[in-house]
N, C-alpha and C positions, 0 to 999 in steps of 0.2 A: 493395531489398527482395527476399527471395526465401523459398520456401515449404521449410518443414524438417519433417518429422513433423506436428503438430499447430498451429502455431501459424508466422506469417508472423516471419522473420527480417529485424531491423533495424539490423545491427550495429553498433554507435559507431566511428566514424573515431578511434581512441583516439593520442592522441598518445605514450603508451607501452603496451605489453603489457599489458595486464587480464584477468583472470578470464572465461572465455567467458558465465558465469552473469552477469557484472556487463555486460557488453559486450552482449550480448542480450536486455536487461531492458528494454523501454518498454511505454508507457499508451497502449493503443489504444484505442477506443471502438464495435468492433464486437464485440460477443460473440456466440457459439455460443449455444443454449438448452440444449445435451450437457449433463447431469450430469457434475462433477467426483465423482471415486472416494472414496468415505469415507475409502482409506488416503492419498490423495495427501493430501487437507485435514489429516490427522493431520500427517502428514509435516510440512508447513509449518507447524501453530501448534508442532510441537515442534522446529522450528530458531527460531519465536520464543521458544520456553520457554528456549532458550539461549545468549540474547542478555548480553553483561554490562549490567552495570547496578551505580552507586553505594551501597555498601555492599552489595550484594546485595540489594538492596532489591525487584526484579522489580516495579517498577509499573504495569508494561501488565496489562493486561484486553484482551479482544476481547468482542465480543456477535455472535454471528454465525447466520447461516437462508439453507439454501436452497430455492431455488422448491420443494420438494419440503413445504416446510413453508407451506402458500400465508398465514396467519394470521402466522404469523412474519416470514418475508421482509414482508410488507406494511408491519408496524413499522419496519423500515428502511428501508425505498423510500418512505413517506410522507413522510420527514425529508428526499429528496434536493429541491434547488431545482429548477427546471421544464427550464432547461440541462443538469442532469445524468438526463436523463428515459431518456436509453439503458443506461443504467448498468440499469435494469428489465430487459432483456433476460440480464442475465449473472444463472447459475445461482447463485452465491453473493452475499453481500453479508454485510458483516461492520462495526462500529465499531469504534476503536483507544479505547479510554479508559486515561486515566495517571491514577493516585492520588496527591494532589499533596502530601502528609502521610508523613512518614514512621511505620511502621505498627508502633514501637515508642513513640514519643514525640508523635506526633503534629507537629511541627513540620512546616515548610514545605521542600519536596525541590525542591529550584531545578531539577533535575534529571533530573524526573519525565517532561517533555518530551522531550526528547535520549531518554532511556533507552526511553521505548516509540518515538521513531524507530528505537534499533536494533535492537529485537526485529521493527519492520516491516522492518529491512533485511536481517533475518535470514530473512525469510518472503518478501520478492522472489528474493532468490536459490537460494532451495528450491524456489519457485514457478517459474522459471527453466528451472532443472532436472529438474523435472516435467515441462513442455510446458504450461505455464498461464500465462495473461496474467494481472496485476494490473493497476487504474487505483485508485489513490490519488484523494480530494475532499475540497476544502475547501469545495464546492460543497450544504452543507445546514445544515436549521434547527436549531442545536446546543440551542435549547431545548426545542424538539419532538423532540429526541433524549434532551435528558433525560427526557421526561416518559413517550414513547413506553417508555425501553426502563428505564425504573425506577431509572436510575442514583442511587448509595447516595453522601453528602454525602461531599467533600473527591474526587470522580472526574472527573475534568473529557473530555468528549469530545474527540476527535485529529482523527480523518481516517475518512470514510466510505471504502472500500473494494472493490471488485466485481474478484471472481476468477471467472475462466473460462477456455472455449478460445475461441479466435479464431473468428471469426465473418465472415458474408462484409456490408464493408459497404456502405451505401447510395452512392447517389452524392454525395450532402451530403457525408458523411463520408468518401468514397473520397481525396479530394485533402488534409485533415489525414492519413489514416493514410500517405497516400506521401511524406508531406513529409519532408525529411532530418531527421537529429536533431542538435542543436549543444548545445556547451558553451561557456563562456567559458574560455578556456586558462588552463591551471594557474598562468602569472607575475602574473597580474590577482588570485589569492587563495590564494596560498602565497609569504609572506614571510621575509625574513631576519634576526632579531633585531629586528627596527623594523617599524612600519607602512610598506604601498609600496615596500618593497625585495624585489622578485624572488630568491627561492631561489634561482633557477636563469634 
């Protein structure tokens, strides 16, 4: 780990060349109280505004408030489970919702999924590149998220969210934030025309 402008540097032991934005990207869980910049958050929902998506279909939504709005944030931090109770400390908080219909015919978008994952992976990598940490949660009450934030039939909630800067953490938390980061190496899930046959 090491300290770069705004935010603590984690870099992935990448087994080939990657994107310094991809390479740089983990889930802390100390945030700063610092407001993030109105144009920086612009910045990031419009690298998710230009995420593809099947048929064009754009099925992400976000719902999002910061502490600046203390009636709003509160709506989203009420939905986090008790574990993700630090996640209150970061300046933004946002939901991911997909529309799971598609929005000329109404039928079902298998899709809908996958496609607001890559509108959020369009907004870590912006976010990235800002100097902002993201932490992604599947850590809340997705009915108290419906109800809390009014969500309209066929929306279904994703992943709660908390964007901020780095923050200095507790000692609880001091030994997850320094822990390495791992992946399962690429022959274990990239195959060769067949299941379990290694690409490479």
């Amino acid at each position: 780990m090491r300290w770069h402008h705004d935010c603590v540097k984690k870099t992935a032991p990448a087994q080939f060349p990657i994107l310094p934005e991809l390479a740089d990207r983990w889930s802390p869980v100390a945030f700063s109280p610092r407001a993030v910049e109105s144009e920086k958050l612009q910045r990031i929902f419009e690298a998710a505004r230009w995420a593809p998506s099947s048929s064009n279909e754009q099925p992400w939504s976000f719902v999002a408030a910061t502490s600046d709005d203390p009636e709003a944030f509160e709506r989203l931090a009420d939905c986090l489970v008790p574990g993700n109770a630090w996640a209150r400390k970061a300046p933004v908080l946002a939901l991911s919702v997909a529309r799971t219909v598609f929005a000329g015919t109404a039928t079902p978008n298998r899709h809908a999924f996958h496609d607001t994952g890559m509108a959020v992976g369009n907004l870590l990598a912006q976010a990235t590149a800002e100097g902002l940490m993201v932490h992604q949660m599947a850590g809340y009450d997705v009915e108290k998220a419906r109800r809390n934030l009014s969500l309209p039939a066929n929306h279904e909630p994703v992943a709660m969210i908390a964007i901020g800067y780095y923050g200095e953490p507790t000692p609880a938390q001091r030994e997850r934030e320094e822990r390495p980061r791992t992946r399962k190496p690429i022959d274990q899930f990239v195959f060769s025309g067949r299941w379990g046959k290694p690409l490479w």
